[in-house]
KEZA-908776 format. One record per residue: residue number from 1; x, y, z of N, C-alpha, C in turn. Coordinates in steps of 0.001 Angstrom, whole numbers. Layout:
[node NUM [X Y Z] [X Y Z] [X Y Z]]
...
This chain:
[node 1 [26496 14460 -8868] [25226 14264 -9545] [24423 13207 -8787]]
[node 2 [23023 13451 -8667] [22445 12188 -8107] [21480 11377 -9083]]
[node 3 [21687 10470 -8590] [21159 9613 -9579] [19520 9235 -8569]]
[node 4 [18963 8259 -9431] [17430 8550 -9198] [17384 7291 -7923]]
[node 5 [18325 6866 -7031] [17771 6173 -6082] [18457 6739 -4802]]
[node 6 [19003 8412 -4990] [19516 9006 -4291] [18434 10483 -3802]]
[node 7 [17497 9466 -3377] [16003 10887 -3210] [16267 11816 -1978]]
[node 8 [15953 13052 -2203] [15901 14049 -1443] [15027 13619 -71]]
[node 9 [15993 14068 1090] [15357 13460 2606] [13370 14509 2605]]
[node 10 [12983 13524 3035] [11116 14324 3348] [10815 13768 4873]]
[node 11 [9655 14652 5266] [9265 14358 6309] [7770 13488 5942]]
[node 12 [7548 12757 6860] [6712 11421 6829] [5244 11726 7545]]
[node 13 [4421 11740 6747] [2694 11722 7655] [2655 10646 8350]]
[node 14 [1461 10836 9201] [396 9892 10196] [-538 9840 9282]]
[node 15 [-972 8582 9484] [-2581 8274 8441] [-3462 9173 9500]]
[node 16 [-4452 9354 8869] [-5742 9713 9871] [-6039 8873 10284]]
[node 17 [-7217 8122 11049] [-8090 7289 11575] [-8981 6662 10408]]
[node 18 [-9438 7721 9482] [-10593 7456 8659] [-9288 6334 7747]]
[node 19 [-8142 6979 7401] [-7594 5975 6347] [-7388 4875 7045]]
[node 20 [-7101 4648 8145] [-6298 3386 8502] [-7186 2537 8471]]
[node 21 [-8916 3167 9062] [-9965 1842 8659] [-9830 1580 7231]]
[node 22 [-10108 2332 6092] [-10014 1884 4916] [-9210 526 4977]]
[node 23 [-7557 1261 4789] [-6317 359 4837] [-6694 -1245 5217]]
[node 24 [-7600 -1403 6152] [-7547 -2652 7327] [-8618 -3296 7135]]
[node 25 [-9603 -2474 6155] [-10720 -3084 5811] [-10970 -4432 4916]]
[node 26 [-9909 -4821 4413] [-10131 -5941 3542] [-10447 -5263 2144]]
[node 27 [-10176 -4404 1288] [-10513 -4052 8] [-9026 -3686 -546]]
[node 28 [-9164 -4459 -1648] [-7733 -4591 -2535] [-6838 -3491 -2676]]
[node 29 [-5587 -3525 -2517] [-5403 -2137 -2932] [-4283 -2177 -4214]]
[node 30 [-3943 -1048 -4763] [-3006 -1369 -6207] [-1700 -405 -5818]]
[node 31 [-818 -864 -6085] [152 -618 -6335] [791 94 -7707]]
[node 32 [1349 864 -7287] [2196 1624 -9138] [3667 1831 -8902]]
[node 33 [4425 1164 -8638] [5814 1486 -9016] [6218 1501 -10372]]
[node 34 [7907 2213 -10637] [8015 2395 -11573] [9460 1675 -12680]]
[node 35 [8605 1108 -13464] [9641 -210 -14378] [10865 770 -14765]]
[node 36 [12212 -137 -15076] [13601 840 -15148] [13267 1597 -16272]]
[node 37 [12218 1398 -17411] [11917 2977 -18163] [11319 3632 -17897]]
[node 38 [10611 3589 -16724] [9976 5134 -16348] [8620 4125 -16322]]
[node 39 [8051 3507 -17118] [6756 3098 -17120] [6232 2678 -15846]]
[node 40 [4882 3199 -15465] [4195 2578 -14357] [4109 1248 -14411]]
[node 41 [4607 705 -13291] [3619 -880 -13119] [2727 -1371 -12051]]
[node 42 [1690 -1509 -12297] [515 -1245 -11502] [161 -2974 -11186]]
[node 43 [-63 -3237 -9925] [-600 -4702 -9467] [-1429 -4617 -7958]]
[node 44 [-2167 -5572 -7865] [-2973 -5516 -6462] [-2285 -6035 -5394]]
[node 45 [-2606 -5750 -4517] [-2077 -6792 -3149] [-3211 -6248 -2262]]
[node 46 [-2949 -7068 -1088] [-3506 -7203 366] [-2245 -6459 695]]
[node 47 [-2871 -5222 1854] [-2463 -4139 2927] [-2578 -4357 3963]]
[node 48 [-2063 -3518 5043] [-2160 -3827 6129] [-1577 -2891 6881]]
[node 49 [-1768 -2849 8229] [-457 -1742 8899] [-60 -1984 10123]]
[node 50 [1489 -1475 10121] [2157 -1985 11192] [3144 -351 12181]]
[node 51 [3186 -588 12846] [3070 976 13644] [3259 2227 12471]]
[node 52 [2352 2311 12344] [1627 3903 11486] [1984 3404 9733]]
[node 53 [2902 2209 9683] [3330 2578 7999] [2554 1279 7570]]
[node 54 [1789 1482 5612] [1466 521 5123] [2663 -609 4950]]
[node 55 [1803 -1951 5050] [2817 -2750 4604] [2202 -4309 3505]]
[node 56 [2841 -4588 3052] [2240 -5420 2269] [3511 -6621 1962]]
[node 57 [3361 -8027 1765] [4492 -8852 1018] [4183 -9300 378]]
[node 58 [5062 -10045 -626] [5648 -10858 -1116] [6437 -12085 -1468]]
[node 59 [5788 -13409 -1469] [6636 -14534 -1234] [7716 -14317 -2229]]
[node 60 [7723 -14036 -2857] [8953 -13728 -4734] [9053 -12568 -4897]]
[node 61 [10167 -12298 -5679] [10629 -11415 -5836] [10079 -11075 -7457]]
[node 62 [8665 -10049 -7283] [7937 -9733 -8375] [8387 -8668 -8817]]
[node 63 [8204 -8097 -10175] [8726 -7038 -10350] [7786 -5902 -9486]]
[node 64 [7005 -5836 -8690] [6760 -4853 -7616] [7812 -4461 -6762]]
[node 65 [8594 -5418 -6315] [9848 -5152 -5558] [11006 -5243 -5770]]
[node 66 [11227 -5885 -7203] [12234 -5554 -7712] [12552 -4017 -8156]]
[node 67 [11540 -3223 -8586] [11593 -2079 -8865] [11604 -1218 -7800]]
[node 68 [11002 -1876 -6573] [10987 -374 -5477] [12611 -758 -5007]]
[node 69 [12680 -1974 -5017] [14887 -1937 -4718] [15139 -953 -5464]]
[node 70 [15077 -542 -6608] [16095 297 -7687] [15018 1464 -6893]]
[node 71 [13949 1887 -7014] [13438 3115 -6960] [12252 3305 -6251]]
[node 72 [12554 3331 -4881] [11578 2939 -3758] [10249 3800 -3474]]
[node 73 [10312 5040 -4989] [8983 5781 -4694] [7603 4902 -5206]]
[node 74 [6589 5103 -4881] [5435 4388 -4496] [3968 4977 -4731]]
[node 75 [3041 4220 -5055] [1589 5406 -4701] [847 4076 -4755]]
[node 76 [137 4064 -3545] [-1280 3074 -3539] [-2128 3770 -3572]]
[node 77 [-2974 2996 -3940] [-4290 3628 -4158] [-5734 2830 -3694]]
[node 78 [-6514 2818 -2951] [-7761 2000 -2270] [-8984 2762 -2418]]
[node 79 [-9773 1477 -2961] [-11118 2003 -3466] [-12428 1879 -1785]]
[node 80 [-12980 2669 -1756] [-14028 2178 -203] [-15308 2177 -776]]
[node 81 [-16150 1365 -382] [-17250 806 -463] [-18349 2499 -54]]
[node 82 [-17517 3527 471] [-19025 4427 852] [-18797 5679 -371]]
[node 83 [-19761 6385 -123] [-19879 7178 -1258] [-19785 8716 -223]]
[node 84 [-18984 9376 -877] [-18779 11170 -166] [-20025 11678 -596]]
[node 85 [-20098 12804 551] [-22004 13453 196] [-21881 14347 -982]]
[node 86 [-20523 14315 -2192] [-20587 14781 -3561] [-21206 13981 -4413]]
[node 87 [-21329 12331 -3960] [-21700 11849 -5013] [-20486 11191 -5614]]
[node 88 [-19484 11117 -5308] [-18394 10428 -5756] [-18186 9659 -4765]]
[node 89 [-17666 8120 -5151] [-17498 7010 -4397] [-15787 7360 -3592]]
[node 90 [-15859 7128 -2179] [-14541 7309 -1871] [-13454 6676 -2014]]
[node 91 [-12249 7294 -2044] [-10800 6331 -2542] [-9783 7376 -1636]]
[node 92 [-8862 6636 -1527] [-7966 6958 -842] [-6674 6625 -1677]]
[node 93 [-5594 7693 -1624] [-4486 7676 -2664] [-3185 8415 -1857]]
[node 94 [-2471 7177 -1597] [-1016 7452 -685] [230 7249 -1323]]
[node 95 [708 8512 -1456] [2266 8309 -2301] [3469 8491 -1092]]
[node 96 [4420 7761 -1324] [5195 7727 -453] [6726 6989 -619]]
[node 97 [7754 6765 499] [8935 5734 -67] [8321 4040 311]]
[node 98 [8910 3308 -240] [8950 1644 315] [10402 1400 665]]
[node 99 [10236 717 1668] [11426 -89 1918] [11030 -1536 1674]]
[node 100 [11911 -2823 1247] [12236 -3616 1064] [13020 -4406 1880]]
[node 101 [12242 -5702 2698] [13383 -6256 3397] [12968 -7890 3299]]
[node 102 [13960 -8978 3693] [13952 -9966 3260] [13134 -10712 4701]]
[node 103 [12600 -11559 4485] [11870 -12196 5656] [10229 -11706 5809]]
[node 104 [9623 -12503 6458] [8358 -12323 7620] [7155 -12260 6211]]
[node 105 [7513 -13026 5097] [6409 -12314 4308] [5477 -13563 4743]]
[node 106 [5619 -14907 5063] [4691 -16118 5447] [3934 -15313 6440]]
[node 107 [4349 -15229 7347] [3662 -14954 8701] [2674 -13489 8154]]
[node 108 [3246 -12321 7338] [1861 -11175 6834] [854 -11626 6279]]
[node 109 [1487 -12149 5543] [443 -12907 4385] [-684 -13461 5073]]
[node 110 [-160 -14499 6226] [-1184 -15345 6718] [-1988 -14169 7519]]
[node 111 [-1623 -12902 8380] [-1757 -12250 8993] [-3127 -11582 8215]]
[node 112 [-2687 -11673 6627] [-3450 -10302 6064] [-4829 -11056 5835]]
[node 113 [-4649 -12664 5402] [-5869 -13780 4927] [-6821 -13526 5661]]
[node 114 [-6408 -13539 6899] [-7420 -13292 7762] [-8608 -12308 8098]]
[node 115 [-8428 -11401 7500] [-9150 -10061 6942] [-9079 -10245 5310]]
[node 116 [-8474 -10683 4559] [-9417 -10879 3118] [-9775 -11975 2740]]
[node 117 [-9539 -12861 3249] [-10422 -14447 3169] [-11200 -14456 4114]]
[node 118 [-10735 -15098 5030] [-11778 -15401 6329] [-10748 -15576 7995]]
[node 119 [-11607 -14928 8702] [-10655 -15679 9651] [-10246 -17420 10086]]
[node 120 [-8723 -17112 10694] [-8862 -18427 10340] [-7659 -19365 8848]]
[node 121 [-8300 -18499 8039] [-7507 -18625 6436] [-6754 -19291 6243]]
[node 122 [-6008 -20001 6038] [-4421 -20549 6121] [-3760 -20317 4411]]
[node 123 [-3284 -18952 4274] [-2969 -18637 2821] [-1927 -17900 3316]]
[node 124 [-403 -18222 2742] [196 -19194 1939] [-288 -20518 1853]]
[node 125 [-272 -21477 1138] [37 -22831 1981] [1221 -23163 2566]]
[node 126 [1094 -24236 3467] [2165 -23908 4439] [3349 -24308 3577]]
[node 127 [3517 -25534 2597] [4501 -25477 1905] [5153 -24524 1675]]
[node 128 [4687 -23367 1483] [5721 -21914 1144] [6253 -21307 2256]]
[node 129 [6218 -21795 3412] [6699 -21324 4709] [8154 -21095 4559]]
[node 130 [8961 -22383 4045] [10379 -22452 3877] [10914 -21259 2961]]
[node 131 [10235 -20286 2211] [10433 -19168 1603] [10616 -17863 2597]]
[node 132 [11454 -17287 2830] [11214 -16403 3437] [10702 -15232 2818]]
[node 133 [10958 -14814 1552] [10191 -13705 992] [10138 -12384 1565]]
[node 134 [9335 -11326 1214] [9715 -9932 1366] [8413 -9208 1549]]
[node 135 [8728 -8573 2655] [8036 -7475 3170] [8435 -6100 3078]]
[node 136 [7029 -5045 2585] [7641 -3946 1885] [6758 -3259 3189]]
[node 137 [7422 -1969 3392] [7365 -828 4256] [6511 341 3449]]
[node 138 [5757 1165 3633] [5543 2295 2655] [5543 3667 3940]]
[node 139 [6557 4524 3627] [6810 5678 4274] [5866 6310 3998]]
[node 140 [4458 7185 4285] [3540 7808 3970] [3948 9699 3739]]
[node 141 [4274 10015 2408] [4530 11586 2174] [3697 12105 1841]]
[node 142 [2368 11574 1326] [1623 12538 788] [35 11485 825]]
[node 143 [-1190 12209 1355] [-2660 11696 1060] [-3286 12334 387]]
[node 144 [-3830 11725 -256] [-5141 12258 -835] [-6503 11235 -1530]]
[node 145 [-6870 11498 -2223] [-8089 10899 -2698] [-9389 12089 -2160]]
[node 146 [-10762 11082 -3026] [-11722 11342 -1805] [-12398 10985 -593]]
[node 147 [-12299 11644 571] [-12749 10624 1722] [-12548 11570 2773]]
[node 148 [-12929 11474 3792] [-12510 12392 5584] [-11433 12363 5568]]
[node 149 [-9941 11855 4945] [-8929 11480 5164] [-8157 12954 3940]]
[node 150 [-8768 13479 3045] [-8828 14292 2006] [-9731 15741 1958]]
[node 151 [-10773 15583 2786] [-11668 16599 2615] [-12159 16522 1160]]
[node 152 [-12754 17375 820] [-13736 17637 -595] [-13330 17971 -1775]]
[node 153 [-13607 17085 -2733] [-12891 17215 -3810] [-12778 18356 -4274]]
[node 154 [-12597 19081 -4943] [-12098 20644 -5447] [-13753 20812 -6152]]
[node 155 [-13892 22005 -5859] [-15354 22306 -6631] [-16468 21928 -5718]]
[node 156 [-16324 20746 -4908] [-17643 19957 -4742] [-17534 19951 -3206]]
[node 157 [-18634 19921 -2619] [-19011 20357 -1287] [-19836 19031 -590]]
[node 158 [-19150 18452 -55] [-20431 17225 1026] [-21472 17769 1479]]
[node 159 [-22066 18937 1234] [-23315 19033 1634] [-24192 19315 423]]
């Protein structure tokens, strides 16, 4: 019998181009993993990417990553500042696995400030350096939203 952190092997997408600007753009993105009853738990973070996969950390061990340890499926979701020629504002929506590993979350973090604060940034403070903390991986299985990265929403035509 398998139990639910014993997931069936998948094959892994490439972002497009159009998503990875999103991704890198500095606009929040949310997170939904899922609490040990099934319930979504939804929180923001700063994104980023590191050869082809999202990644995001964590100085603590929040229940964002406590839950992708037990059940590493995933879906972010990012809102973009332009609007599709339907008239609907674009978003981008990536479900996929996370991995979880211990270390390097000081050095992302500061990595990510720099594109959502300012360059420059210095966020952590450095006091939290001595934390090593956690950096999560996101295996990309599935895109969608609306955006070049999705094509046209069902029904509705960019022109």
């Amino acid at each position: 019998m398998t139990n639910s952190t014993e997931l069936d092997p998948v094959s892994y997408l490439e972002l497009p181009e159009s998503a990875q600007r999103l991704i890198e753009s500095g606009k929040l993105a949310h997170v939904v993993t899922l609490n040990p009853d099934g319930s979504p738990h939804v929180t923001g973070v700063w994104v980023g990417l590191d050869d082809g996969d999202i990644v995001f950390a964590s100085m603590f061990d929040y229940q964002k990553t406590k839950n992708l340890r037990r059940d590493p499926r995933v879906a972010v979701s990012i809102e973009s500042a332009e609007f599709h020629g339907s008239g609907l504002r674009e978003y981008l929506v990536v479900r996929g696995r996370a991995e979880v590993t211990e270390g390097g979350a000081f050095a992302m973090i500061r990595r990510l400030a720099n594109v959502y604060i300012a360059p420059g940034a210095e966020m952590p403070p450095p006091e939290l350096a001595v934390h090593a903390g956690l950096v999560t991986r996101l295996k990309v299985e599935q895109i969608g939203g609306v955006g070049p990265w999705a094509g046209d929403p069902p029904k509705l035509s960019s022109k």
